[in-house]
C-alpha positions in Angstrom: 128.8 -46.6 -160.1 126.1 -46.8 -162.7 123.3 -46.9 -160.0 124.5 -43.6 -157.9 124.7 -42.1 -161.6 120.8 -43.2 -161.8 120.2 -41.6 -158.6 122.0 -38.8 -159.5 120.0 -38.1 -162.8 116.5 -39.0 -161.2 117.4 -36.6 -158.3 119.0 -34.0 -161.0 115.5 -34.4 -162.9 113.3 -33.4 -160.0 115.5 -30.3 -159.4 115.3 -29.4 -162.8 111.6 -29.7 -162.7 111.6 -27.6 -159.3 113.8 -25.0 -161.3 111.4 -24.5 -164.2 108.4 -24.3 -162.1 109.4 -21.9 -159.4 112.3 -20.1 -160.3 111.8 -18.0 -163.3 113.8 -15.0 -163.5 115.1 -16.1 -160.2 118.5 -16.6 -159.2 119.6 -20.3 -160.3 119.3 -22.1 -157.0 115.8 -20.5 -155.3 114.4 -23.7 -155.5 115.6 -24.2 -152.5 113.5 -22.1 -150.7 110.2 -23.2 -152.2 107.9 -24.2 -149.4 105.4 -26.1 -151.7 106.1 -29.8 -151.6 109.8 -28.8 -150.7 110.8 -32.5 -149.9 109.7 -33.6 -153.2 112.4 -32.1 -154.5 114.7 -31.8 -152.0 117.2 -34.7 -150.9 116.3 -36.4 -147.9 118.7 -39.6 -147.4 122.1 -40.8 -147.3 121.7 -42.0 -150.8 120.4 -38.5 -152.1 122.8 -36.7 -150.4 125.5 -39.3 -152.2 124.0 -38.5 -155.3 124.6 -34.4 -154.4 128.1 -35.0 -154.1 128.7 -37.3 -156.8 127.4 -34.8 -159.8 130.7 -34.1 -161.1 129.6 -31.3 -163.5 129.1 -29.4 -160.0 132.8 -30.4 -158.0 135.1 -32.1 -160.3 134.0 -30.1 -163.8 134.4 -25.9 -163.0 138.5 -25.7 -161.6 139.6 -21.9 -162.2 142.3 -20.8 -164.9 141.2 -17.2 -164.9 144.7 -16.7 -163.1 146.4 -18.9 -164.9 145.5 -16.5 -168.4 147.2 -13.4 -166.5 151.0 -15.1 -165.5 154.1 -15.6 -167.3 153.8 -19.2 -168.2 151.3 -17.8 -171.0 151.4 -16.2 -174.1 148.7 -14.7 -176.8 149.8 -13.5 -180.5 147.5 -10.3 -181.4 146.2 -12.5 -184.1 144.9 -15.0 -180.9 143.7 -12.7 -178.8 141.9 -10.2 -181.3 139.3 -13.3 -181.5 139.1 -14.5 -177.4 136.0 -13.7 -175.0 136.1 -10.5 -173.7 136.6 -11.6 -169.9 139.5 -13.6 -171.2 141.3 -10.6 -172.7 140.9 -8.7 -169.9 142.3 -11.4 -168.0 145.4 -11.4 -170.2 146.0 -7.6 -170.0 145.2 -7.4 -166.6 142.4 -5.2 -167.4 140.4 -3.0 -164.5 137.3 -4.4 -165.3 137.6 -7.9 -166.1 133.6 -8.6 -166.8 132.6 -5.7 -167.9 129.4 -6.7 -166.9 128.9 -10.3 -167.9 128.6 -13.1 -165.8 131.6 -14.3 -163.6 131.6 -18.4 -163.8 134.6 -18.4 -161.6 133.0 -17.0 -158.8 129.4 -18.3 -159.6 130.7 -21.9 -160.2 132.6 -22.3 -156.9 129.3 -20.8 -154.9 127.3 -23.6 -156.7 129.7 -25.9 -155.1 129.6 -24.3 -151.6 125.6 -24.1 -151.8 125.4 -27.5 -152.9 127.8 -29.0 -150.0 126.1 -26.8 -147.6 122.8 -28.6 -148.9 124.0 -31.9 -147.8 125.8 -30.6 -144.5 122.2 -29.3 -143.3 120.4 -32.7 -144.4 122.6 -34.5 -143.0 121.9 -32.7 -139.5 118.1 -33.3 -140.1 118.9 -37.5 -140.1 118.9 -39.8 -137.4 122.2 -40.7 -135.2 122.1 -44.3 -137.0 122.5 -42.5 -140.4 125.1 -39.8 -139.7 126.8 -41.9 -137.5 127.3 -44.5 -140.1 130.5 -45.2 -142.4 128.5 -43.6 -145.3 127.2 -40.8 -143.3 130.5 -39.8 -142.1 132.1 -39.9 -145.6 129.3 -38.1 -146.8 130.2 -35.2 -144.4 133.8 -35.3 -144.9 133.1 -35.0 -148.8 131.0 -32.6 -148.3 133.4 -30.1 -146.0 136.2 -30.9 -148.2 134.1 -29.6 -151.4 133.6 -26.4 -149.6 137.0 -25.8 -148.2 138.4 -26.2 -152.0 135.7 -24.4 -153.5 136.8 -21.6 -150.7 140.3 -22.2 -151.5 139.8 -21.2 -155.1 138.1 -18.2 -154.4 140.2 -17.0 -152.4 143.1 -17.5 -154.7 141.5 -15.0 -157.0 139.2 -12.5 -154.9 141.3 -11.9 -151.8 144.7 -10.2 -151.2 147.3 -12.8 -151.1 147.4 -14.3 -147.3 150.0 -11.9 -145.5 150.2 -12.2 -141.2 150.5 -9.1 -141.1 147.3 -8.0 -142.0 144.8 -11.3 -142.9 142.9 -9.8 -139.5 141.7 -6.5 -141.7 142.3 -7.8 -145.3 138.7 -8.4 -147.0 137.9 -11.6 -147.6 135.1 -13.5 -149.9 132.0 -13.8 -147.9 131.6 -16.9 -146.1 128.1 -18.8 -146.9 127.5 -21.9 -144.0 123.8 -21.9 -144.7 121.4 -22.8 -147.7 119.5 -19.8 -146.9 120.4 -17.1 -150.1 117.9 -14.7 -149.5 120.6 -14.3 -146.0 123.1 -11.5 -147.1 126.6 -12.3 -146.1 128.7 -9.5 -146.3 132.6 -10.2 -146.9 134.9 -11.9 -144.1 138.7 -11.2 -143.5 141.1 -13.3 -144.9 141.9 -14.8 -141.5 138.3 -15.6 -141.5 138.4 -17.1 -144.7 141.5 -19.3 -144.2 140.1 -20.4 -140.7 137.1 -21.7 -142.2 139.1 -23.9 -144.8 141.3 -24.8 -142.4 138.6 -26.1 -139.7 136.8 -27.5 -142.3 139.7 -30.5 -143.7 140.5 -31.0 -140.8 137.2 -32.3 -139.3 136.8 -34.2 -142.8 140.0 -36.0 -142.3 138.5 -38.0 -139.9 135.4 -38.4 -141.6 136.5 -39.7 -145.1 138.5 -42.9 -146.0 142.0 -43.2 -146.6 141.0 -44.6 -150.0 138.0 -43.2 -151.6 136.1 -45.4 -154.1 136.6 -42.7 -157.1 139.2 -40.5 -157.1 135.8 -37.8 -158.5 135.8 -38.1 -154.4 138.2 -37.1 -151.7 140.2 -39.4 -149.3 141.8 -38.1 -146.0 144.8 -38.1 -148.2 143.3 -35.5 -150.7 142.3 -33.6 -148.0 145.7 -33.4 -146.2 147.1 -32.3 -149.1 144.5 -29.4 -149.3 145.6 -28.1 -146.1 149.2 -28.5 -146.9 148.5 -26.1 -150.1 146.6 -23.8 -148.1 149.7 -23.5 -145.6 151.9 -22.9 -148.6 149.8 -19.7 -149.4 149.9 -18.9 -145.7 153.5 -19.0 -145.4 153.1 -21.3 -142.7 156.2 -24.2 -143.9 156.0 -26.1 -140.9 152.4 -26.9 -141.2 152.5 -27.4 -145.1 155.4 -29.7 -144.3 153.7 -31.7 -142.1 150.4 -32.1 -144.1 151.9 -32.8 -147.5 154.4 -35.3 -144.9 151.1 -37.3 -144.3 149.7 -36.5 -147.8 152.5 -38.2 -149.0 152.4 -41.0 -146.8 148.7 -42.2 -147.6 150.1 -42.3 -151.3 153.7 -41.4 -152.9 153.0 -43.0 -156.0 154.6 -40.8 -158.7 153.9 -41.5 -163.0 156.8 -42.4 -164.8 157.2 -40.6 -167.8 159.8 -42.8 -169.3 156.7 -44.8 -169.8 154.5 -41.9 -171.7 154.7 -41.5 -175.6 156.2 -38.1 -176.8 154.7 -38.2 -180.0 150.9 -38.6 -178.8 149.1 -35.3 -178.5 147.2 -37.1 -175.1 150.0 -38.9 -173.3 149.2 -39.2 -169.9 146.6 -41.5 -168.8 143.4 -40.8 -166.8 143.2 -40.8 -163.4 140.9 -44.4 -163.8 143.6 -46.3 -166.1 147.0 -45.7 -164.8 147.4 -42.1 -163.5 147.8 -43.0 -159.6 149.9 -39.9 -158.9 146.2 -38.0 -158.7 145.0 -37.6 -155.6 141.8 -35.5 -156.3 140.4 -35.5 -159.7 139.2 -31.9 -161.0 139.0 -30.0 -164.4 138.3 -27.6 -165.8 136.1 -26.2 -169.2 138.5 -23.6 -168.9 139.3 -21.4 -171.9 140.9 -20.9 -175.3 143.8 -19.5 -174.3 145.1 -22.8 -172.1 143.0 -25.7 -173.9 144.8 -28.6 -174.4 144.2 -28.6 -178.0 144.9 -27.4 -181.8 142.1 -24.4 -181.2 144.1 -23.5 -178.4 144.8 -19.9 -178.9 147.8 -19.5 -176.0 150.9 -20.4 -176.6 154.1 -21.3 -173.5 156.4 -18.1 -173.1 159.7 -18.9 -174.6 161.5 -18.2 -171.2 159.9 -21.1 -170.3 160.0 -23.4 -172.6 163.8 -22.5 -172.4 164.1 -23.8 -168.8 163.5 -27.3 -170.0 167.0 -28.9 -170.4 167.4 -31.7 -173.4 166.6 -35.2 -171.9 163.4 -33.5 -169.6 160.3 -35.3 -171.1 158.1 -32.9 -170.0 159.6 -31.0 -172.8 157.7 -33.3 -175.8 155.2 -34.6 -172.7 153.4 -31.2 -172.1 154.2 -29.2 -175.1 154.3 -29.5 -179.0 155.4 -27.0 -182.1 152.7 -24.9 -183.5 154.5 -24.5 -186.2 155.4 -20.8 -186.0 158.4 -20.4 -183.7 155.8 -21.0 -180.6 155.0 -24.0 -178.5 151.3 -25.0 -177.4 150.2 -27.6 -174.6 149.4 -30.9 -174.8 146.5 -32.8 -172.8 148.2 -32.8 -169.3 146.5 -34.6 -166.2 142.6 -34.1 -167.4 143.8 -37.0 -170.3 141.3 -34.5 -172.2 141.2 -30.6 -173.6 140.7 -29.6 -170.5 143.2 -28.5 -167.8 143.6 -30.4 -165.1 142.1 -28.2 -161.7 142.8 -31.3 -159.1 145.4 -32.6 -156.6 148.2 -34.8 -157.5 151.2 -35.8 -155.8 153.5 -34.1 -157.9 152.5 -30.9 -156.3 152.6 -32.6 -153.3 156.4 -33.7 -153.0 157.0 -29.8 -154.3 155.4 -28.5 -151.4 157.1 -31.0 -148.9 160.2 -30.2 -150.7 159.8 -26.4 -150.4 158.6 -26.1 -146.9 161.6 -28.8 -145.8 164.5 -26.4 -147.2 162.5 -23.3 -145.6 162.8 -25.0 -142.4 166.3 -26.1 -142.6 165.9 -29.8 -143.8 167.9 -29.4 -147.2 168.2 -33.4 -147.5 164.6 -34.1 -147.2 164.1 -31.1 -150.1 166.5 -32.9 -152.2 165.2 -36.5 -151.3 161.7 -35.0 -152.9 163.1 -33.3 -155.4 165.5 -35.8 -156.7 162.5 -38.6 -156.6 160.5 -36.1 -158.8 162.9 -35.9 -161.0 164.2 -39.0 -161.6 160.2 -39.6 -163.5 160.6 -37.0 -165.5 164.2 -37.5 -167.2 165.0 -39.8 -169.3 167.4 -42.8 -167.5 170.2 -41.4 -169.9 170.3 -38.1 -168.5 169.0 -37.6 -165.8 171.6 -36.7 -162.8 171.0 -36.2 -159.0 170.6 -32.5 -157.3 172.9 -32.0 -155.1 173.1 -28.1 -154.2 173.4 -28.0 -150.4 172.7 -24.0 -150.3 169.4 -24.0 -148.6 169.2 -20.2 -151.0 170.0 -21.9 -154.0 168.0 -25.2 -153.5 164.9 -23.3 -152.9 165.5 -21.3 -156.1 165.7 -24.6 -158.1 162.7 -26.3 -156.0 160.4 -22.9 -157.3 161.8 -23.4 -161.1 160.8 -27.0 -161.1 157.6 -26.4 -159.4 156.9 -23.9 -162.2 157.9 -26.2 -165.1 156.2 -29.4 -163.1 152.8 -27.2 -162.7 153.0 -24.9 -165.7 148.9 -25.3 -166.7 147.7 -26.6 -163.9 144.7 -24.6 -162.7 146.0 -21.4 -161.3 148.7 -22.8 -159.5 151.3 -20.3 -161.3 149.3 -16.9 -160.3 149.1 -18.4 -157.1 152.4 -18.6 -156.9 153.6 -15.2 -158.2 151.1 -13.9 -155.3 152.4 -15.3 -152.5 156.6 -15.0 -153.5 155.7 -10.9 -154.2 155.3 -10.9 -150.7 158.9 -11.9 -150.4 161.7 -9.4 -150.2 163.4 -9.6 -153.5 161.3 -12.6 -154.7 158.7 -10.2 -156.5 158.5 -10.5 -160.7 157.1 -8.0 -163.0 155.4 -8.9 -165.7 155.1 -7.5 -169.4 152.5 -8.1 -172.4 152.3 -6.0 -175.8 149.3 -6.1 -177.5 148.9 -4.5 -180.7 152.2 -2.1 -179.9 150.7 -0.9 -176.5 152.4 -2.2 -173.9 150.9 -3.6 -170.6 152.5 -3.9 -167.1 151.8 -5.3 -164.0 154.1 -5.0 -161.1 154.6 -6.6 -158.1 151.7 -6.7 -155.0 150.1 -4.8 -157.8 146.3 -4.5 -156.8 145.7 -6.4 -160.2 146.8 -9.2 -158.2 143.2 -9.1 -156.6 140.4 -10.0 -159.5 137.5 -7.3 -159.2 133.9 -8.7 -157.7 131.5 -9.3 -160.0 129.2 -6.0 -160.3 125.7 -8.0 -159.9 127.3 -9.4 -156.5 128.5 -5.9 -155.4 124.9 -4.3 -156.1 122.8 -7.6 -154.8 124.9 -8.4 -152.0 126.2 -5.0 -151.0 129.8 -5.9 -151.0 132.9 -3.5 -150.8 134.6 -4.1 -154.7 138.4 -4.8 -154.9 140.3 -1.7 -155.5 141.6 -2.3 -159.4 
C-alpha cells in the first residue's frame, strides 16, 4: 500500500504541475487536452492507471448528503441554521435556488470521478492485449466502471426525477460523459438512458473485479452487486434488487454486532480496516455542518425519530447522544470519523433483500433478513423475533427499520422518500419553520429534483430542472 500511495503522489505531482502550467483560468481538468508533452503527464501503464483509481480524495472522499439536509430524519434550531452555508440552507428549506450562484461540489465532485474513470477506461484501450488482458488489467477496468456507475448513481439521486416506468423514456436525465474529451458538449440523457448506462456498466465489472478486493477503498464483485441491487430498488424493479443483494449477500453476510460497541464513546464503531467487515465499499463524505458527526454539528435527529427507537435498541446510544437541550445529535457512524459514511455495507444490503422478498411474496425470507439484522442491534435481553406474517404490515416495519438502520447515511433517506412518493398512499409531506415562516414540501413535489448548477446550464446548454 505505501508504494501505490508513492505512485499516486508522484503521478498527482506531475498533474499538478500540468494544472499550473496550462490551465489558468481554465476549467480544473483541461490538462487533459494539452497536446505539448501530453504523455508526460498523462498515465500510461497499468500501474498509473492503479494509482488513478486509488486517490481516495477523488472516489472514496466526496459521497453526497445534500439530500440527506432536506428529509425528515434532520432537524436545524434557527439559532443553527442562521450561521450554515448558504447552499446548505437552501437545502434545508427546500429553497428554488439552491446555489444561488456558487459552485455545486455535489455535481462537480461526482464528474471528477467520472472524468477520472473515463481517463483510465481510454488508457486502458491504448495498452497491449497482454496488459488488459491481465488479472490487474481487468480489475483495473472493473474498478474503473464501477466508479462511474456510482458516481452516476449519485447524480442521479439528486438531478433526475425519481425513476418511474412510466415515463424514464422522456424524463431528463444527467448528461452522460464516456469520453475524456470536455471541450465535447453532452447534452442531457433520459433517465432510462441514465439507469442503462449504470446498469451495463456493474455488470461488465462483475466479471472483471475480484470477489475480494485488496482494500475495501476498492470495489469487489460483491460491492458491485450490491450497487445494482440499490439501483433496482430505485427502479422499482424487486425481483432484480432481490436477486443482486441475494448474491451481494452471499460473497459476504458478515453483520457488526453492536452488543460488542461501547455506548458511552462518542466514535463507537470501528473502521472498515479494524473490525468493521459489514462494509462492503468504503466512501465518505466532507459533508456538512448540519449532519457532521461531531460537537460543531449544527443538525440535530427529529424527535419522531429518535422516538421510533424502542428501549434495549443500541442504535439508540450507538448513533445518537444528548445535546443537552431537549435534542439529540449523531455520533461517528460507519466513517469511524466526522464524516458520514457515503459507502456500501451489508446492513443496507439485507434491507434491500428483505424489502424486495416481501414485495414479491417471500414474507419468510424478509423476516429471515430482518430478524438477522436485528438480532445485532438489540441487546440479548431484549431483543425478540418479528414475526408479522402480513406481507402489508411487514413491509411497513422493514421501511421503519431501514429508516432507523440508515438514518445519516449519505442520502439514502431522500432517496427513499423519492421513490415511496411514487407509491399510492406511501407519499409524506414534510414541514420546517424557520424563524415563524413555515416551509412545505409535498409529495412528487418538483423540489424533489435539485436545480442544475447555472455555470453548467449556460456552458453546457442544458435544459434546468423546473423548481
Amino acid at each position: 500500500m505505501e508504494t501505490n500511495y508513492k505512485n499516486i503522489c508522484n503521478w498527482l505531482f506531475a498533474v499538478t504541475l500540468a494544472i499550473m502550467l496550462f490551465s489558468g483560468c481554465k476549467k480544473q481538468d483541461d490538462w487533459l487536452n494539452v497536446k505539448n508533452k501530453k504523455s508526460d503527464v498523462s498515465p500510461q501503464t497499468l500501474q498509473d492507471f492503479q494509482a488513478v483509481l486509488d486517490n481516495i480524495t477523488v472516489f472514496n472522499s466526496y459521497g453526497s448528503v445534500l439530500g440527506l439536509v432536506g428529509t425528515d430524519n434532520i432537524y436545524v434550531p434557527d439559532a443553527n441554521l442562521d450561521g450554515e452555508t448558504t447552499i446548505d440552507r437552501n437545502a434545508y428549506l427546500w429553497a428554488k435556488d439552491i446555489y444561488e450562484g456558487q459552485p455545486a461540489p455535489d455535481w462537480s465532485y461526482e464528474y471528477q470521478a467520472v472524468e477520472y474513470a473515463n481517463i483510465v477506461i481510454e488508457g486502458l484501450n491504448k495498452l497491449s492485449n497482454t496488459d488488459i488482458s491481465s488479472i490487474s488489467g481487468q480489475n483495473i477496468k472493473g474498478e474503473a466502471l464501477f466508479c462511474r456507475a456510482y458516481a452516476y448513481y449519485q447524480l442521479c439521486q439528486l438531478y433526475c426525477k425519481p425513476y418511474s416506468k412510466a415515463t424514464a423514456a422522456t424524463d431528463l436525465g444527467v448528461p452522460i460523459r464516456l469520453i475524456t474529451d470536455i471541450n465535447q458538449k453532452v447534452g442531457r440523457a433520459a433517465v432510462q438512458q441514465c439507469y442503462d448506462q449504470m446498469i451495463s456498466d456493474l455488470k461488465s465489472s462483475v466479471a472483471f473485479l475480484p470477489a475480494s478486493a485488496l482494500y475495501k477503498t476498492r470495489p469487489s464483485s460483491g460491492a458491485a452487486m450490491a450497487l445494482l441491487a440499490k439501483i433496482y430498488l430505485a427502479m422499482a424493479d424487486y425481483t432484480n434488487a432481490y436477486q443482486y443483494a441475494d448474491l451481494a449477500l452471499k460473497s459476504n453476510n458478515s453483520l457488526l454486532d453492536y452488543n460488542t460497541l461501547s455506548p458511552t464513546s462518542s466514535a463507537p464503531f470501528p473502521t472498515f480496516a479494524k473490525g468493521n467487515s459489514e462494509i462492503i465499499y468504503y466512501a465518505y463524505t466532507y459533508g456538512c455542518t448540519i449532519a457532521w458527526y461531531n460537537g460543531s454539528v449544527t443538525g440535530r435527529i427529529t424527535p419522531d425519530l429518535y422516538n421510533t427507537y424502542a428501549n434495549g435498541d443500541l442504535r439508540k446510544t450507538l448513533f445518537f447522544v444528548a445535546d443537552g437541550n431537549g435534542y439529540f445529535r449523531p455520533k461517528a457512524g460507519y466513517a469511524a470519523k466526522a464524516n458520514n459514511f457515503c459507502g456500501i455495507a451489508n446492513n443496507e444490503i439485507y434491507l434491500i433483500r428483505a424489502e424486495s422478498a416481501v414485495r414479491t411474496g417471500n414474507v419468510q425470507v424478509a423476516l429471515a433478513d430482518l430478524n438477522a439484522l436485528l438480532k445485532k442491534r438489540f441487546t440479548t435481553a431484549t431483543f425478540t423475533t418479528v414475526t408479522i406474517t402480513d406481507p402489508q404490515a411487514l413491509l411497513t416495519t422493514i421501511l421503519l427499520e431501514r429508516r432507523k438502520e440508515l438514518p445519516l447515511t449519505g442520502n439514502l433517506r431522500w432517496e427513499d422518500l423519492r421513490r415511496l412518493n411514487l407509491e399510492s398512499g406511501s407519499g409524506v409531506t414534510l414541514h420546517r419553520t424557520y424563524h415563524n415562516t413555515t416551509y412545505t414540501l409535498t409529495s412528487g413535489d418538483n423540489r424533489y429534483v435539485l436545480p442544475i448548477p447555472s455555470d453548467e446550464i449556460t456552458l453546457e446548454d442544458l435544459q434546468q430542472n423546473p423548481r
